[in-house]
C-alpha positions in Angstrom: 107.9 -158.7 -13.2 106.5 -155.3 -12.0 108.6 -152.3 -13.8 110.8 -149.9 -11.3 109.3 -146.6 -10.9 111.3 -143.8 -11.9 111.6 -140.6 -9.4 113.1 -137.3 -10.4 115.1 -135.7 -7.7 115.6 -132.2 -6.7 117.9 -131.4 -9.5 121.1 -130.1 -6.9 120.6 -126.5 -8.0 121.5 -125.9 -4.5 118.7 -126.0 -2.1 120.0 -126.5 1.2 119.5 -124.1 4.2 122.3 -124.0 6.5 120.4 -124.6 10.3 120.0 -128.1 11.4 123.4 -129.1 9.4 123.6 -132.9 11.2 126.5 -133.5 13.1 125.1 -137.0 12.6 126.4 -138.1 8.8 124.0 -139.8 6.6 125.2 -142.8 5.0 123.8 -144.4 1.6 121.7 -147.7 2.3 123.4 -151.1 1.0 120.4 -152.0 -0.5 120.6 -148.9 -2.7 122.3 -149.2 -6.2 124.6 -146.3 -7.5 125.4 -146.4 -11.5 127.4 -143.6 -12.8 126.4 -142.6 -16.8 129.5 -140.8 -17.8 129.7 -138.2 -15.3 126.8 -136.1 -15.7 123.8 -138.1 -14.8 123.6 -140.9 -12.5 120.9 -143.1 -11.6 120.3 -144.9 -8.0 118.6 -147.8 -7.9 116.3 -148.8 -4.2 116.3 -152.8 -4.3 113.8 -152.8 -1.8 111.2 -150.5 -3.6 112.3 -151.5 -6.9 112.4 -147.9 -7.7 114.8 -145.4 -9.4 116.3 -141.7 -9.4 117.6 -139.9 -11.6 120.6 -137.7 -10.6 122.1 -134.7 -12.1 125.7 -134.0 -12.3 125.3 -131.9 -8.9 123.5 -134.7 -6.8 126.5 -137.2 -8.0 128.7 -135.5 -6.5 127.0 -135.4 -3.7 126.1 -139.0 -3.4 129.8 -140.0 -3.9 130.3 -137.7 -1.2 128.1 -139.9 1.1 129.4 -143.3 -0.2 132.9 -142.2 0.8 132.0 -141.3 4.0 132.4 -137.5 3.4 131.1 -134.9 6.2 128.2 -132.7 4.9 130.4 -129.8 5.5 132.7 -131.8 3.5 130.8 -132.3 0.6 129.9 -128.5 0.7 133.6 -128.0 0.2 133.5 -129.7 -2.7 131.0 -128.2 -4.1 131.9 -125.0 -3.5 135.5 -125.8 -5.3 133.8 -127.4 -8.0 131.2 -124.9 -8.8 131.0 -121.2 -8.6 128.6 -121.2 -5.6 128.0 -119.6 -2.5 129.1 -121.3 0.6 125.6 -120.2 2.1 124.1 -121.1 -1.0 126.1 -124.9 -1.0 124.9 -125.6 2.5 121.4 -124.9 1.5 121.3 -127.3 -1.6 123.6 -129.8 -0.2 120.8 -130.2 3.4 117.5 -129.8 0.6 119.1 -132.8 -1.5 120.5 -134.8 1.9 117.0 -134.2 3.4 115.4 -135.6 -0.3 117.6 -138.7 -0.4 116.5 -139.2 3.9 113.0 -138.9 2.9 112.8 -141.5 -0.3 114.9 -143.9 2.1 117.9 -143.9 0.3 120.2 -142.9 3.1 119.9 -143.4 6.7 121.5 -140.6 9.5 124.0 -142.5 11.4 
């Protein structure tokens, strides 16, 4: 049996910019696998790939976001309540780790 790969992702510093903010919400793919390691690291899990990320207490948050069917500007919201961040800021790392978890295939624009 071939071992899963394991992927860092941006670690949700906050990277987002706020152009292009999709009206369009992305929403987690079912074959992707979201464990939750007491609530500061997280790892997801792509079935299909057989590979897995790492997630930081940041890009849980924002995940959860997705799975609940959260807006982006939502999840900003959150984050900016949560953390003592810039809403500019927010909206910049919220898109950068959105964009990251598009590009891996982990979530799909609706």
């Amino acid at each position: 049996m071939r071992q899963p790969q394991r992927h860092q992702l941006e670690n949700a510093r906050f990277l987002l910019s706020n152009k292009n903010m999709s009206t369009t919400n992305p929403r987690p793919c079912k074959d992707v696998i979201f464990t939750d390691f007491d609530g500061n690291e997280g790892i997801l899990v792509d079935l299909n790939t057989k590979r897995y990320y790492q997630l930081n207490e940041t890009a849980m948050l924002v995940w959860k976001g997705l799975e609940q069917g959260k807006t982006l500007n939502e999840i900003v919201s959150e984050v900016t309540s949560n953390y003592e961040v810039a809403s500019d800021h927010a909206v910049q790392s919220v898109k950068r780790l959105v964009d990251n978890f598009c590009a891996y295939k982990l979530v799909a624009r609706e």
